[in-house]
N, C-alpha and C positions, 0 to 999 in steps of 0.2 A: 421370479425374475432371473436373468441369465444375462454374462456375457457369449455374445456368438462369436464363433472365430472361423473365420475360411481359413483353411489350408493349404496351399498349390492346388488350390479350387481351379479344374478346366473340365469343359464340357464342349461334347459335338452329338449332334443327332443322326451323326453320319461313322457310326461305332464298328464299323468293317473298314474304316482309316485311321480310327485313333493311333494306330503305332506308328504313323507317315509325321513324323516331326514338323513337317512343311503343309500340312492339309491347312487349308483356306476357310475350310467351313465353322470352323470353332463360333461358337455362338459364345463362348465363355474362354477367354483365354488364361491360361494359367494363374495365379493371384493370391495372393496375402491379403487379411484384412480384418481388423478387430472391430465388431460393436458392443463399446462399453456397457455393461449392468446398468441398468434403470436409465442409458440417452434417448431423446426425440431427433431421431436421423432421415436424411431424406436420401432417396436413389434417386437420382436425377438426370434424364437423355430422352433424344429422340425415340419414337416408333424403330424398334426392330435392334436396339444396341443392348438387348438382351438382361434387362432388369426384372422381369416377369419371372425369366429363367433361372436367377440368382434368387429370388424371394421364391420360386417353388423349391429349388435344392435346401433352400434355410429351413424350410417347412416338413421336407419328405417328401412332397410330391413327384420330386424329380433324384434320379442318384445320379448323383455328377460320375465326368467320364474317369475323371482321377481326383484324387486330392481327398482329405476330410473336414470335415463339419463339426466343430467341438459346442459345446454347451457346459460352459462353466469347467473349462478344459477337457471335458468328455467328450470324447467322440459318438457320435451319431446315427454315423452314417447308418448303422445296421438298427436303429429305430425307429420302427413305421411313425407314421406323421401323428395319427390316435395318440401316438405315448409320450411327444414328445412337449406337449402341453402350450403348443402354441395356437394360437387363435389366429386366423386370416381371414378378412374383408375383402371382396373380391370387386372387381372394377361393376357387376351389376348385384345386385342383393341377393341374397341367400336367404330367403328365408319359407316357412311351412306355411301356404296361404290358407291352409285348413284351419289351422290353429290360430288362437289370439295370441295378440299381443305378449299378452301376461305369460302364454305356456311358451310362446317362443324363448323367451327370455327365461322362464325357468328349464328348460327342457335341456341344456347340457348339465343343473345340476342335480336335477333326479336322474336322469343316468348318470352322474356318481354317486347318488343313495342319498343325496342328504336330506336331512330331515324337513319336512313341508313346512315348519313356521321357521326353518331357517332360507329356505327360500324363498317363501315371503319377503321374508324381511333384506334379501341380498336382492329381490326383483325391482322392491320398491327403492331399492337406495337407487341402483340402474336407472329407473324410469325419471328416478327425481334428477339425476343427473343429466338426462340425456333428455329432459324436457317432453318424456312418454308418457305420463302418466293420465294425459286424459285420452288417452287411445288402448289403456292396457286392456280394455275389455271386446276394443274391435278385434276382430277376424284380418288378419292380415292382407288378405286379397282387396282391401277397401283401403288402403292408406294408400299417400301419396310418394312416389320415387324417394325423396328425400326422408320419407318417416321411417319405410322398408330400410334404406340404407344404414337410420341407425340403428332399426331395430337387429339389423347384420352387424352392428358395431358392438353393439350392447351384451350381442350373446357371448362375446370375448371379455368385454367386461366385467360381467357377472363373476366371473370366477376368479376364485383365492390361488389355485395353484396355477393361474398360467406366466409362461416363463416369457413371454414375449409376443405382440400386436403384430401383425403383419400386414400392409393396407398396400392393395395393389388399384390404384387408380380409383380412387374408392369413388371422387366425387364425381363421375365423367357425366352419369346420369342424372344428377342433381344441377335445379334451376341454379342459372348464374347468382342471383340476387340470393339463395342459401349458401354460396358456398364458403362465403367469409365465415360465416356463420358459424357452421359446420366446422370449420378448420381452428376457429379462435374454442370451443370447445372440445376439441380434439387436444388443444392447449394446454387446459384448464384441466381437464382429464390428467393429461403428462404428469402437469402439474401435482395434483391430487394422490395421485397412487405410483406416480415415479416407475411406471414400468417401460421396460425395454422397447422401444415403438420403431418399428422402416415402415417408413410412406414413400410406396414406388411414385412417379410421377414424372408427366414431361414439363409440366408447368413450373418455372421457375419461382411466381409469386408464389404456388401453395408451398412449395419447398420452402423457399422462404420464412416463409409467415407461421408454418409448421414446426421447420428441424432446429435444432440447436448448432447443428453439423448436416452438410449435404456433402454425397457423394457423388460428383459425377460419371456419370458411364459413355463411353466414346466406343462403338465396334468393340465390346465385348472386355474392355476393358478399364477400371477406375483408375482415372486419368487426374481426377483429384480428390481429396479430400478435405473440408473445412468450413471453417465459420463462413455463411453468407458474407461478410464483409473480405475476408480472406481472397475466396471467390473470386469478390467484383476486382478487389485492388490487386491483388496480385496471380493470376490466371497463372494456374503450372502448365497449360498445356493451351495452343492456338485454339483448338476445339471448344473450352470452358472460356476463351475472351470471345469468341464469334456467339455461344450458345447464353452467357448469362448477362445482361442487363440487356438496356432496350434505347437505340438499338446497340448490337452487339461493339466491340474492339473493332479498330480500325485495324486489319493487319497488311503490311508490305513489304514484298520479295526486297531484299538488299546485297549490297557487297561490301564488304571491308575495304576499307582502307586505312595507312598511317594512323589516322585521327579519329575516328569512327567510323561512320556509314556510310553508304551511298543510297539514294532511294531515286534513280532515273540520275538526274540532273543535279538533283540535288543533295547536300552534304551536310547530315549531322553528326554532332560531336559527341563521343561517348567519352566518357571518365576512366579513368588512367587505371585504375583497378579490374573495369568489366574489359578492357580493352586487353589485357595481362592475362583475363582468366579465357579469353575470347583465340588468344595465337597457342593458347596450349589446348585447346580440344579440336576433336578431328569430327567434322559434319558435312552432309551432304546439300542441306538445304540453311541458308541463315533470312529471318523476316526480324522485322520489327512491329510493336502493334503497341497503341497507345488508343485509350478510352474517348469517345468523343467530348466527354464530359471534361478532360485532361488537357485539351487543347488550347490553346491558347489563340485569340482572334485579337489582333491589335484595333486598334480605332483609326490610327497611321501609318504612314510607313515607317517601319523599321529596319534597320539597316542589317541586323542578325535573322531576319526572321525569314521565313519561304515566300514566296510570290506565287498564289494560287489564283485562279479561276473559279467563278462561283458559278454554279451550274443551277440552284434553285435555293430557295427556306420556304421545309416548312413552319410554319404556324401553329405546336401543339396545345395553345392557349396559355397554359403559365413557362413555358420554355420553346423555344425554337430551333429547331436543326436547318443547318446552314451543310449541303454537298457541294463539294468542292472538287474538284481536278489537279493534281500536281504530278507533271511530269507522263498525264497518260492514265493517272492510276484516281480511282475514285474515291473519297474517305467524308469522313462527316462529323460536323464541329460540334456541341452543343451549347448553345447563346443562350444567355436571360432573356426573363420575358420583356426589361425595358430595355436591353441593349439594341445596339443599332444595328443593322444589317447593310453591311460594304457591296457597294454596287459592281457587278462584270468580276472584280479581283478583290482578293484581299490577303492581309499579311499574315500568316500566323505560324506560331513556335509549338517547340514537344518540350516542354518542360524533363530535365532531366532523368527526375526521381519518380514520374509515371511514363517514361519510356524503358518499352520491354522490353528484351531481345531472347529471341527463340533459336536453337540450334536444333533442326528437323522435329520441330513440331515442338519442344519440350523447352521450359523456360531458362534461362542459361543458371 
């Protein structure tokens, strides 16, 4: 097991610019970052904001453009991927379709010599774990996407010395109806031998339901890090409240004023502290963003509250989202399933203590 640590980790593919300060292409920008000895962590973003690229540098696959790669404060960098004892699961299976089951799963540890009734007995723990063992004798070219997958998972498994799992998209090929599946023993696993786990992924549930801690990735750079609950309630970055729950943060351009905000027409009040720490920093863009979940829908009129325009609700069987208009700008409530639904208008408030404010993107 290992703690990994980036360095002033940056990488570009475009290595005839790296000394241009200002070059645009960075697929990895500059970055600090610790993954604790023995956590289950999740990388978490859209297609193309460079989480593939950060799990091959952690691997060897990739030598960043600058920066180092420590393992258990050693550096790395200059040790091919072979030595560095980490196992990677790749977003489609890896595995020897000549071979069975059984040799796939023993075949990283005879090539490191060890003795044949000790791999038995390290194949069979695998298969019992990983719910293999009435296939250890098939030929691998006859299993199904999800068996392949873990039989790709399992040959990381297998082994005593590796220092950390590296799962890149692992379940993308795998039926929907396995992937709970798969992921709640991915779990259990953690659980079990406590080794160092990154599951890339743009899926927020499998992050979720997988990591202990998710990192998310915004354009090449980790914009947060922390508990899923963390995450949902308090978003360090506009990116991490649009990208994680369902649907995402409500967010809206404003202006200061005296007393708080402006959002169009309308004026909310911020508290006398965010308000004090708000006239001493210097920013080019200020939004507010508050959860849909956070909002508040009166039943009448209220006299503190906004006066919105209801635009539609949907119906998602046990809750209902309610889109709304205020001032222009479009946001969306989230209502119980037996609450009522306010016809044409309706009142509703941002509770203080789930209103955010962001100064150029970043949470104040």
């Amino acid at each position: 097991m290992a703690e990994i640590e980036l360095k002033n980790i940056a990488h570009t593919y475009n290595a005839s610019q790296f000394k241009d300060s200002n070059v645009e292409d960075f697929v990895i920008h500059a970055m600090d970052h610790v993954w604790e000895d023995g956590g289950a962590y999740a990388l978490l973003g859209p297609s193309g904001c460079g989480k593939s690229t950060l799990l091959n540098i952690i691997s060897g696959l990739l030598q960043p453009s600058q920066g180092d790669v420590l393992f258990n404060q050693e550096s790395v960098n200059q040790v091919p991927p072979e030595a560095r004892n980490i196992a990677q699961v790749f977003q489609f299976p890896v595995v020897y379709d000549t071979m069975s089951v059984f040799d796939n799963l023993a075949f990283p540890l005879r090539n490191a010599g060890m003795h044949e009734s000790k791999v038995r007995s390290k194949v069979n723990e695998t298969a019992e774990l990983l719910e293999l063992h009435h296939v250890l004798n098939k030929r691998a070219k006859n299993l199904t996407a999800d068996e392949k997958q873990k039989v790709s998972m399992g040959r990381g498994l297998v082994r005593d010395d590796v220092s950390a799992i590296l799962f890149d998209e692992p379940l993308t090929v795998i039926d929907p109806a396995l992937k709970w599946k798969l992921r709640r023993k991915l779990k259990q696993i953690h659980g079990k031998f406590n080794i160092t786990m990154i599951y890339v992924t743009h899926d927020q549930l499998e992050a979720s339901t997988f990591a202990d801690k998710i990192a998310v990735m915004y354009e090449g750079k980790i914009v947060q890090f922390g508990t899923p609950k963390a995450l949902f309630e308090n978003p360090a970055h506009t990116f991490v409240g649009h990208f994680i729950g369902s649907p995402g943060m409500n967010i809206f351009p404003a202006k200061l004023n005296s007393m708080g905000v402006s959002i169009g027409q309308h004026h909310l009040p911020l508290e006398q502290a965010v308000l004090n720490r708000l006239n001493k920093r210097e920013y080019q863009s200020l939004k507010v963003g508050i959860r849909p979940e956070f909002v508040h829908v009166w039943d009448n009129a209220y006299e503190d509250a906004l006066l919105c325009d209801v635009v539609r609700c949907d119906n998602m069987g046990t809750y209902k989202l309610l889109h709304l208009t205020m001032s222009g700008l479009s946001f969306i409530a989230r209502l119980r399933e037996e609450q009522a639904v306010p016809k044409q208008q309706a009142y509703v408030s941002f509770p203080q203590q789930w209103l955010k404010v962001y100064l150029d993107d970043y949470l104040l």
